[in-house]
Rosetta silent file (secondary structure, phi, psi, omega in degrees, C-alpha in Angstrom):
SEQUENCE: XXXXXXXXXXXXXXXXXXXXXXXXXXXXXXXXXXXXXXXXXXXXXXXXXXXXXXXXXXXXXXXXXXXXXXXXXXXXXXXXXXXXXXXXXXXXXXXXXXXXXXXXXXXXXXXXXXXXXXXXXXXXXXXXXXXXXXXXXXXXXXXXXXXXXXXXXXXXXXXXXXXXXXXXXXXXXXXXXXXXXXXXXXXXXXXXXXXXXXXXXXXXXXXXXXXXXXXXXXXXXXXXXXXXXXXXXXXXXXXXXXXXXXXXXXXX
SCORE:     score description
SCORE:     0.000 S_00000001
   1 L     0.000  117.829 -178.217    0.000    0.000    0.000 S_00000001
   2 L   -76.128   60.248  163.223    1.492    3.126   -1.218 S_00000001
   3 L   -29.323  117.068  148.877    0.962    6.259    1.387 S_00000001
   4 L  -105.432  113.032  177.156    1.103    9.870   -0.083 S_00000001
   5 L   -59.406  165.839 -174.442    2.410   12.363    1.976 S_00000001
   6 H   -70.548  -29.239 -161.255    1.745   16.146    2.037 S_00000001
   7 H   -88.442  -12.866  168.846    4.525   16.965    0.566 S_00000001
   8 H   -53.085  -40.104 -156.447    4.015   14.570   -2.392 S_00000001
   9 H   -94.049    3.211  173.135    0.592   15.927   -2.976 S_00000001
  10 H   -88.085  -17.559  156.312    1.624   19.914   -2.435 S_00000001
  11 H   -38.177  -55.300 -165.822    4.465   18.665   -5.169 S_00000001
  12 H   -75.446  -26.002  151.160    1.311   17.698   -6.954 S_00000001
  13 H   -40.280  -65.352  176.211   -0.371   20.715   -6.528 S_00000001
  14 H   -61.153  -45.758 -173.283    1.847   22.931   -7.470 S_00000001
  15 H   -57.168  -25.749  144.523    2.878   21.149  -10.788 S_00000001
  16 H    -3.523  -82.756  169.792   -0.763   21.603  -11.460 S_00000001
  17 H   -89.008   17.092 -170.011   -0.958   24.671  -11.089 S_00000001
  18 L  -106.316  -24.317 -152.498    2.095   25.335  -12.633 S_00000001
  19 L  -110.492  -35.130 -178.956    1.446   23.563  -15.754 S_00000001
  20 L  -120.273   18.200  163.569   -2.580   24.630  -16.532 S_00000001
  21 H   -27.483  -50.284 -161.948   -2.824   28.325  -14.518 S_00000001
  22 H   -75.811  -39.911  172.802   -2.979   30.093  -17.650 S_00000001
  23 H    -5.183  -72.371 -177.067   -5.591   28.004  -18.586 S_00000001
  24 H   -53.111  -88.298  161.044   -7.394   27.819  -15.588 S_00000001
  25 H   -20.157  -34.901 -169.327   -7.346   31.968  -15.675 S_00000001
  26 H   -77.317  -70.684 -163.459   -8.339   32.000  -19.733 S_00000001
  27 H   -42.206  -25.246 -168.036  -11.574   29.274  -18.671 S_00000001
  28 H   -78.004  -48.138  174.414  -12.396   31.554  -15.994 S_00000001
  29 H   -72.924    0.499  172.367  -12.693   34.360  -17.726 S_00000001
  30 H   -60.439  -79.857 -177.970  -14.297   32.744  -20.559 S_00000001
  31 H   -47.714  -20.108 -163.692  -17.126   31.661  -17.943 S_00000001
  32 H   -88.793  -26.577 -147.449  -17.350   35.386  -16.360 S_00000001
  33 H   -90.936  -28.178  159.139  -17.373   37.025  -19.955 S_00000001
  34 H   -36.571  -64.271 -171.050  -20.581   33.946  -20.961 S_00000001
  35 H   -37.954  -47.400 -162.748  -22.002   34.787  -17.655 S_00000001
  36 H   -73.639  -71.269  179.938  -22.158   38.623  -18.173 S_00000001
  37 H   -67.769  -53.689  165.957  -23.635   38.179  -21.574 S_00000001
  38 H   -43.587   -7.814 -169.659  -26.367   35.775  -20.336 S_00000001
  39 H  -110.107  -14.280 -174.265  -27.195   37.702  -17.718 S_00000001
  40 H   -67.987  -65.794 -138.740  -27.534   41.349  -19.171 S_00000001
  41 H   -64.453  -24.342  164.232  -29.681   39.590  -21.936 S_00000001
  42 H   -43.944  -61.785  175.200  -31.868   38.312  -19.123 S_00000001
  43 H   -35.164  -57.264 -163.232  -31.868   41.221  -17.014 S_00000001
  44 L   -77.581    8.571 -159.293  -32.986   43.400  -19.881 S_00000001
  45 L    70.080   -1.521 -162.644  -35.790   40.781  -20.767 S_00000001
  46 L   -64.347  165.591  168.963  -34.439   40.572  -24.504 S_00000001
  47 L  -128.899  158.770  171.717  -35.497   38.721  -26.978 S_00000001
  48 L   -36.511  -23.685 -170.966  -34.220   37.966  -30.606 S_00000001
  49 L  -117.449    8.257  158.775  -36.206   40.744  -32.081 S_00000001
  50 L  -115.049  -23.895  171.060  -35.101   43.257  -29.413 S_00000001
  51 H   -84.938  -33.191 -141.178  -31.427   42.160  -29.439 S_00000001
  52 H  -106.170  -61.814  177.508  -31.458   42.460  -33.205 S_00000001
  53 H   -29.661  -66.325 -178.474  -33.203   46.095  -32.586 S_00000001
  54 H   -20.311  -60.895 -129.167  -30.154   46.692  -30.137 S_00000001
  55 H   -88.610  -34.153 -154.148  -27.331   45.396  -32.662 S_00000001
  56 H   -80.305  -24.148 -172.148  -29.435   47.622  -35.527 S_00000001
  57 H   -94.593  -16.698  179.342  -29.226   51.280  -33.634 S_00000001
  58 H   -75.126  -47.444 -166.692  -25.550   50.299  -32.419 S_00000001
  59 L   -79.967    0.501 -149.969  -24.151   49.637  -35.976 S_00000001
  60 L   -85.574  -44.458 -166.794  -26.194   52.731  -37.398 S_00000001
  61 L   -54.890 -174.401 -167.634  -23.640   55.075  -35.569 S_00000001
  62 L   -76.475  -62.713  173.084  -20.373   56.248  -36.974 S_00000001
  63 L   -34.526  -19.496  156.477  -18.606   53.508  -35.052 S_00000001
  64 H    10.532 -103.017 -175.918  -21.009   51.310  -36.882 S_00000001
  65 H   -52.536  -61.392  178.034  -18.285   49.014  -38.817 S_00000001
  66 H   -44.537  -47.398  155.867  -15.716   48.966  -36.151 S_00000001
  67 H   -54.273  -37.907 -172.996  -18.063   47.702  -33.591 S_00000001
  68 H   -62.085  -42.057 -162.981  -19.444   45.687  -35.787 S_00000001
  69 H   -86.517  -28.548  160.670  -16.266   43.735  -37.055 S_00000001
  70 H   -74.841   -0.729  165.770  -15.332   43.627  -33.000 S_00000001
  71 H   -81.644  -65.500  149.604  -18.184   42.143  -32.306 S_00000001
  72 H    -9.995  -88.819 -179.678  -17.644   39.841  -34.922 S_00000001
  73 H   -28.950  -54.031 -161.735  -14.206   38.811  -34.020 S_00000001
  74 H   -83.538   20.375 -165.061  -15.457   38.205  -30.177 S_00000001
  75 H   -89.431  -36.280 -173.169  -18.530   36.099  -31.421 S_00000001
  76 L   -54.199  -37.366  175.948  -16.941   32.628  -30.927 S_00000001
  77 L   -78.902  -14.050 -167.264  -16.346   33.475  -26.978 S_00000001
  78 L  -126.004   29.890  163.845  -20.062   34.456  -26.336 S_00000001
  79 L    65.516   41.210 -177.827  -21.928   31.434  -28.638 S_00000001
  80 L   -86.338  118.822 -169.296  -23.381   34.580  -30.823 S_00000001
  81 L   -42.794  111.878  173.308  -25.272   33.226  -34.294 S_00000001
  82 L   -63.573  -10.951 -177.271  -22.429   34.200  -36.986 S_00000001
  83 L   -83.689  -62.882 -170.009  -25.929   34.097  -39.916 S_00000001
  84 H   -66.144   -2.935  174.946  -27.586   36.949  -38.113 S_00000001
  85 H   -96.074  -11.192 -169.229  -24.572   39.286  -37.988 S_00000001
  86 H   -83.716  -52.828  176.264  -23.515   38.460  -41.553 S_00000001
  87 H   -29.806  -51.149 -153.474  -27.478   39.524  -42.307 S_00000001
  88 H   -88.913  -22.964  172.849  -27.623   42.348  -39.722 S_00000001
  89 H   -69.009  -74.974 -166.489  -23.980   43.822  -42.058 S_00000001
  90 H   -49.458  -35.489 -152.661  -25.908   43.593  -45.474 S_00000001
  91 H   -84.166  -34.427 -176.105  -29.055   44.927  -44.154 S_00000001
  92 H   -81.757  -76.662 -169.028  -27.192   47.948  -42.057 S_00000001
  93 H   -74.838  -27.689 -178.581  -24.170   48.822  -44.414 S_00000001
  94 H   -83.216  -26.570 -169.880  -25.279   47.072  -48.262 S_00000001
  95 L   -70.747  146.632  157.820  -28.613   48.763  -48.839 S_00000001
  96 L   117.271  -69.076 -173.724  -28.605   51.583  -51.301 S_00000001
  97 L  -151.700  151.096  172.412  -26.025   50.999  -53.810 S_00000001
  98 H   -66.058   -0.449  161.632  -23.410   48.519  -54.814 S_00000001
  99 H   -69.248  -16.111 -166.600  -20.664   50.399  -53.140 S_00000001
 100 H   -93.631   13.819  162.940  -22.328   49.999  -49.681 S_00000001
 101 H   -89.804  -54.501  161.674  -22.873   46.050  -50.631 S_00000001
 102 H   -33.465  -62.079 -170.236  -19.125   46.038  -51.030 S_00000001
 103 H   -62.190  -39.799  167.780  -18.067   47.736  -48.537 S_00000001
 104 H   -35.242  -57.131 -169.469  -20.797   45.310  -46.477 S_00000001
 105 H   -53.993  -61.797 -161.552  -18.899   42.197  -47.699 S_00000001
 106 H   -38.211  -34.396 -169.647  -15.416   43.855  -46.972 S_00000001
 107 H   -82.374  -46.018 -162.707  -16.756   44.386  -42.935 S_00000001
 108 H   -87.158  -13.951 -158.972  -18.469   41.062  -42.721 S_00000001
 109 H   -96.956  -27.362 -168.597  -15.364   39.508  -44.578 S_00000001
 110 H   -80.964  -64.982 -177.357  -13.026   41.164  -42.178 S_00000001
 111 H   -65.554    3.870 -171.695  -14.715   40.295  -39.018 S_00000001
 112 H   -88.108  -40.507  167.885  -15.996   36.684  -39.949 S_00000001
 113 H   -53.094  -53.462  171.383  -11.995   35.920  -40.356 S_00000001
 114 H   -56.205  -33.116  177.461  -11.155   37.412  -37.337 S_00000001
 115 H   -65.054  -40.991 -151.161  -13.926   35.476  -35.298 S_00000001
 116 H   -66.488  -44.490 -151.504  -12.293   32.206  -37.593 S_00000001
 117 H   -77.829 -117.668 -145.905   -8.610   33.105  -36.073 S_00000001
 118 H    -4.992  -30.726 -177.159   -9.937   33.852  -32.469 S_00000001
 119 H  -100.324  -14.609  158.253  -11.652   30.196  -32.472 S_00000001
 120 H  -108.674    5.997  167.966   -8.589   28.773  -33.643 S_00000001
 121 H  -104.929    1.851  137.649   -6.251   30.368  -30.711 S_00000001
 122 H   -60.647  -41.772 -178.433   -8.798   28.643  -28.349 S_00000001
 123 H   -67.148  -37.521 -153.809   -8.603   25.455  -29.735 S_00000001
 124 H   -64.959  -67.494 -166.489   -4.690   25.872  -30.079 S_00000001
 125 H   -46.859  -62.867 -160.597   -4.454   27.190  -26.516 S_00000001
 126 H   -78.541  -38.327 -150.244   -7.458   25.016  -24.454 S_00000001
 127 H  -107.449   10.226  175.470   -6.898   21.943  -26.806 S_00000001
 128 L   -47.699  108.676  162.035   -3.303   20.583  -26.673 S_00000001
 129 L   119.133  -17.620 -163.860   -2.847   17.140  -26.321 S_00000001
 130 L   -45.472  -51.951 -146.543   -6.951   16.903  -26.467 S_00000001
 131 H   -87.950  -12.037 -179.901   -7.629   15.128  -30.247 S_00000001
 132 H   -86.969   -4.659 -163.950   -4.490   12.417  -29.268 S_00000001
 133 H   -97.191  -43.485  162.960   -5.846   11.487  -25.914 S_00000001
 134 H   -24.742  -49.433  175.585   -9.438   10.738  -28.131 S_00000001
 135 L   -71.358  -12.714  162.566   -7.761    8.928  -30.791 S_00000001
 136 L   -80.552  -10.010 -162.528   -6.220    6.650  -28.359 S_00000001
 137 L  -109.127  -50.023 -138.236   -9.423    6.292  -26.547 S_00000001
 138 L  -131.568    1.388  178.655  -11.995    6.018  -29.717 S_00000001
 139 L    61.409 -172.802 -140.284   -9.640    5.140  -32.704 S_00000001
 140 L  -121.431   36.383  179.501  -10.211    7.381  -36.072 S_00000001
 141 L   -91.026  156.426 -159.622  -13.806    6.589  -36.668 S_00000001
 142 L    77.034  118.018  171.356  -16.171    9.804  -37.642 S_00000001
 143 L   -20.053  -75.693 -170.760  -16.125   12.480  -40.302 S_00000001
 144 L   -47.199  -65.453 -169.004  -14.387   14.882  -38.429 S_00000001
 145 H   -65.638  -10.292  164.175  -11.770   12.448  -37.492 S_00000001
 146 H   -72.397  -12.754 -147.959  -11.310   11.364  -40.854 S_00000001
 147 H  -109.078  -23.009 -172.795  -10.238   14.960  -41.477 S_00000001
 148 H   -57.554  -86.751  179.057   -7.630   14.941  -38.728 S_00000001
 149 H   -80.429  -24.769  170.170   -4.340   13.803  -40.536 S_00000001
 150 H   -52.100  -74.073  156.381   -5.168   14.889  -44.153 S_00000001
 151 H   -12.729  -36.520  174.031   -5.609   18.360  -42.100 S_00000001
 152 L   -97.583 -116.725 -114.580   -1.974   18.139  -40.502 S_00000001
 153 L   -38.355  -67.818  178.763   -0.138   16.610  -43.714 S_00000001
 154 L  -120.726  127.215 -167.980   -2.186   19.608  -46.159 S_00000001
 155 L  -102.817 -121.992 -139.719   -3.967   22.413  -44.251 S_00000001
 156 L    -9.507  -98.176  159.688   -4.583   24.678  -46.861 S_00000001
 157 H     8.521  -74.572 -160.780   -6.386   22.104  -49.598 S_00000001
 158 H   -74.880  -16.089  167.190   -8.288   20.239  -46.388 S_00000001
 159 H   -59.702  -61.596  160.614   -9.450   23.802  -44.996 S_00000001
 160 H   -17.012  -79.441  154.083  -10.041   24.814  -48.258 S_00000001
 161 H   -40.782  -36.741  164.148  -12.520   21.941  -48.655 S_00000001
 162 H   -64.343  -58.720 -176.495  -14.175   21.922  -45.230 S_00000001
 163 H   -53.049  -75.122 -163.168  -15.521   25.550  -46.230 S_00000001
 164 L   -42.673  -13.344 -166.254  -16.781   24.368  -49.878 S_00000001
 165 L  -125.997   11.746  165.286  -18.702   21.763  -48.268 S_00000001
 166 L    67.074   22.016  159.097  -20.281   23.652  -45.243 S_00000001
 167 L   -41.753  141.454  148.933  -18.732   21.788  -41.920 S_00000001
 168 L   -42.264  122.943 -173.849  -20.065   23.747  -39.458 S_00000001
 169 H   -14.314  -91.373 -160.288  -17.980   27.011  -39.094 S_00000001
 170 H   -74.327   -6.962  176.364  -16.401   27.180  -35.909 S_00000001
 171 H   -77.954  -54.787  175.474  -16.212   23.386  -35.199 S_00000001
 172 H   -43.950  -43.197  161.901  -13.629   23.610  -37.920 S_00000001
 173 H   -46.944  -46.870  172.331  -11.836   26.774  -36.615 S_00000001
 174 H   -67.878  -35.306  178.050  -11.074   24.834  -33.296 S_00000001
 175 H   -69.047  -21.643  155.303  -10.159   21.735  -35.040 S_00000001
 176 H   -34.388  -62.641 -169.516   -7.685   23.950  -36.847 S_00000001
 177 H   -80.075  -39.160  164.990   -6.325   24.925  -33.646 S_00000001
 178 H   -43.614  -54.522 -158.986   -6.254   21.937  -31.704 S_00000001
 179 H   -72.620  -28.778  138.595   -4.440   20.448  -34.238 S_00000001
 180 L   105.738   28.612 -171.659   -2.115   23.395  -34.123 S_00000001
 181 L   -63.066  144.920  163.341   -1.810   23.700  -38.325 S_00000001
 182 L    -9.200  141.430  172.646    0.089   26.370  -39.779 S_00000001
 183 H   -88.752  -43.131 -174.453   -2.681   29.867  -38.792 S_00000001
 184 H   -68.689  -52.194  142.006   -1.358   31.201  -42.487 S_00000001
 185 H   -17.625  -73.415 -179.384   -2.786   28.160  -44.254 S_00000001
 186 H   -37.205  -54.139 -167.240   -5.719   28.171  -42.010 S_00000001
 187 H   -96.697  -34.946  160.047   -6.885   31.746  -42.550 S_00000001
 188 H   -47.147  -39.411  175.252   -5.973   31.963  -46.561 S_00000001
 189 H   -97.382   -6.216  168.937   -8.531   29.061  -46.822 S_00000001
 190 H  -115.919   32.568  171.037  -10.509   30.372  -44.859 S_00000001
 191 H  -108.046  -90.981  179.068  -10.585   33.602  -46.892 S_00000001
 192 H   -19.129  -73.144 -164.458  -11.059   31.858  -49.908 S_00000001
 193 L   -68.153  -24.342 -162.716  -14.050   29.168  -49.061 S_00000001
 194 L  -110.698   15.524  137.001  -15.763   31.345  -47.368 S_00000001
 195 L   -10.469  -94.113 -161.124  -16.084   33.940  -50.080 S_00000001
 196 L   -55.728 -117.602 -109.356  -19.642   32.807  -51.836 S_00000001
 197 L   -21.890  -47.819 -159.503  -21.210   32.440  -48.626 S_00000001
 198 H   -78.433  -34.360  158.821  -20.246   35.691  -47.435 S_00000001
 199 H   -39.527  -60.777 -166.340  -21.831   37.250  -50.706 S_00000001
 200 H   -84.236  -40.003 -172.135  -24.598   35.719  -50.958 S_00000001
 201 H   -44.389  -69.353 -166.284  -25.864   35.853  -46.697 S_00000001
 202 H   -51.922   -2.168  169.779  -24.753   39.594  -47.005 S_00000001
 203 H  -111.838    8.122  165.878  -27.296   40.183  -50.264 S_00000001
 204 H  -104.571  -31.540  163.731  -29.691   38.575  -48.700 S_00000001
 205 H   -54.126  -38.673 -169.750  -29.596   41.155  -45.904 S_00000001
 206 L   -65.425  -23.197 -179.615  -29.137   43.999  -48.006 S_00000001
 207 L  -110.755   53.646  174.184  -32.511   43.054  -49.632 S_00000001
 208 L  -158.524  174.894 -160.896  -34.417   43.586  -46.676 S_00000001
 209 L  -126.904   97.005 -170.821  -35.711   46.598  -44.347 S_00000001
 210 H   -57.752  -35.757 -174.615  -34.280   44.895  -41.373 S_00000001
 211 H   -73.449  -41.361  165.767  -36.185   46.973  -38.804 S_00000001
 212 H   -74.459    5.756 -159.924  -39.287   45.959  -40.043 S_00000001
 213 H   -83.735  -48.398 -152.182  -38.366   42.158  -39.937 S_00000001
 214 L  -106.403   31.669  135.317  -37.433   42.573  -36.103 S_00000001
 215 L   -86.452   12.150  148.880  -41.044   44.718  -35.663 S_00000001
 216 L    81.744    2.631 -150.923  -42.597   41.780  -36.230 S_00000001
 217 L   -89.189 -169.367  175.409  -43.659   43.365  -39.617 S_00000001
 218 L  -122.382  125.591 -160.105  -43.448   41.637  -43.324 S_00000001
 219 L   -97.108  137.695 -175.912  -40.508   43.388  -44.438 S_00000001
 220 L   -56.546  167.717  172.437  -40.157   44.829  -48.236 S_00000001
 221 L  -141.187  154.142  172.397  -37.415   43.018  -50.220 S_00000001
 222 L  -110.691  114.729 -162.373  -35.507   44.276  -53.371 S_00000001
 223 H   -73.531   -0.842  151.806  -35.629   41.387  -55.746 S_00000001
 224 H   -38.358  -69.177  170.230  -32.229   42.595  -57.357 S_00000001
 225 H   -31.999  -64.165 -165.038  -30.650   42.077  -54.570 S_00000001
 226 H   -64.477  -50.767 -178.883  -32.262   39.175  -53.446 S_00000001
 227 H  -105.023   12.899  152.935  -31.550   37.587  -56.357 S_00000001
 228 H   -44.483  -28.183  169.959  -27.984   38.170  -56.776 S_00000001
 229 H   -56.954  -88.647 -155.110  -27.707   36.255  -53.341 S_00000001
 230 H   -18.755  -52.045  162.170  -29.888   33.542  -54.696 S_00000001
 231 H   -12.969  -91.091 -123.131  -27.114   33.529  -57.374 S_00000001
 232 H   -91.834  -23.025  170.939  -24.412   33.815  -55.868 S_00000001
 233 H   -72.625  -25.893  134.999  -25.903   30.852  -53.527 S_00000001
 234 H   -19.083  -80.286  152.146  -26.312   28.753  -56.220 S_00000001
 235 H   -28.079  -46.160 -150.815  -22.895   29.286  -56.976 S_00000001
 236 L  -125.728   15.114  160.691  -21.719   27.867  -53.544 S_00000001
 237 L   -94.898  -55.390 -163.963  -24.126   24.956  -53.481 S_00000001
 238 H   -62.481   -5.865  173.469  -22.507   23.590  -56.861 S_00000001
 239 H   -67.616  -54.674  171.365  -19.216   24.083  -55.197 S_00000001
 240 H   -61.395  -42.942  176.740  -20.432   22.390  -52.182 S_00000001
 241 H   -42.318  -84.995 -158.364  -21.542   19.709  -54.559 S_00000001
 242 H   -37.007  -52.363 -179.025  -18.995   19.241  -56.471 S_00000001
 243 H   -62.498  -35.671  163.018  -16.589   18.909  -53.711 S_00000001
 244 H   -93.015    9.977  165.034  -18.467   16.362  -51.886 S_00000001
 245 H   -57.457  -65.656 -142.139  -18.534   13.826  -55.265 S_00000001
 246 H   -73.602  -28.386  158.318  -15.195   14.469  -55.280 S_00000001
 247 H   -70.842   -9.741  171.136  -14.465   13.186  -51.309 S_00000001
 248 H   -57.163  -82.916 -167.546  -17.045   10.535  -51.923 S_00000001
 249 H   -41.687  -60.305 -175.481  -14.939    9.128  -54.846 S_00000001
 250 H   -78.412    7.730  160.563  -11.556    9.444  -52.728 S_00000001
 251 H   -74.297  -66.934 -176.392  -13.290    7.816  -49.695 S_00000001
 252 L   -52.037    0.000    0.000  -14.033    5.025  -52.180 S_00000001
């Protein structure tokens, strides 16, 4: 029978806390900055169509695009829907003319990458050592986990491909970072793929009168607009198509 002594387990302690503090300190503040945002939206009563109100009188101001693309960035720490902010860009900044659709993309283009990188220096940070102690546990079985060493061996290409084919966003940005892949790969493909998307969400905002949507009203639409999205969505389904024949066929 093996006896541990105090000083074994204040040994043990410390190395502990020596080895996952910053951690410990990131997770906390993770939970206080969740906490915060759950509780003001509580507090205030909101709802989707009063938070949306909120988001719509905040971006109207001259800080408009700055907040907006920091909001952006910081959406991955507070679980914020990345479809209603790409909407809530076209609808605020895109109406009117195609420079302000442009300029729409350029803001929603800036801040959806920054949100991508921010969600992969969680996983990188929070997930070391995470996806080897699974694979040792659960073997390579699952989509995702098929994705794992093609993803170290060629980032770019397997990023590249995860976008065309619609993985959910940000579970890919952490598996990026767990996995610790080059960030300049990572964000170059995740420039690229996420191009049509970002087009087409942001023209489907642009062709709406956003304030009446979240008044409960039936909001006008400009079928230009609309259907250049529709297009441009089009466009990024046959991508997404295409792209999963072609991993069908190299699974087979």
């Amino acid at each position: 029978m093996t006896v541990q002594t105090s000083g074994s387990l204040e040994t043990t302690n410390t190395s502990f806390l020596s080895k996952h503090g910053q951690k410990l300190v990131a997770a906390a503040f993770w939970v206080l900055l969740v906490g915060s945002y759950t509780w003001y939206y509580q507090a205030n009563n909101l709802t989707t169509e009063t938070a949306l109100l909120q988001l719509v009188d905040l971006f109207s101001s001259a800080w408009g695009p700055l907040l907006y693309i920091v909001l952006y960035a910081l959406r991955p720490l507070i679980f914020f829907p990345a479809t209603l902010l790409t909407l809530t860009s076209g609808a605020i900044f895109g109406a009117g003319s195609l420079l302000n659709l442009a300029l729409a993309v350029l803001y929603t283009a800036i801040g959806a990458n920054a949100s991508a990188m921010v969600a992969y220096l969680v996983g990188r940070f929070f997930g070391q050592g995470l996806l080897q102690a699974q694979e040792g546990a659960e073997g390579k079985a699952g989509l995702i986990q098929g994705y794992t060493d093609r993803m170290r061996k060629n980032s770019f290409e397997t990023v590249l491909i995860m976008r065309f084919i619609f993985l959910p966003y940000d579970l890919v940005n952490y598996l990026a970072g767990i996995l610790r892949i080059d960030w300049k790969a990572f964000i170059l493909a995740t420039i690229l793929g996420s191009i049509p998307g970002t087009i087409a969400f942001v023209s489907f905002g642009a062709s709406i009168d956003i304030k009446e949507l979240a008044a409960g009203k039936t909001p006008e639409f400009n079928p230009w607009v609309l259907g250049f999205g529709l297009a441009i969505l089009l466009v990024s389904l046959a991508i997404s198509r295409y792209f999963k024949k072609r991993e069908t066929s190299s699974a087979g």
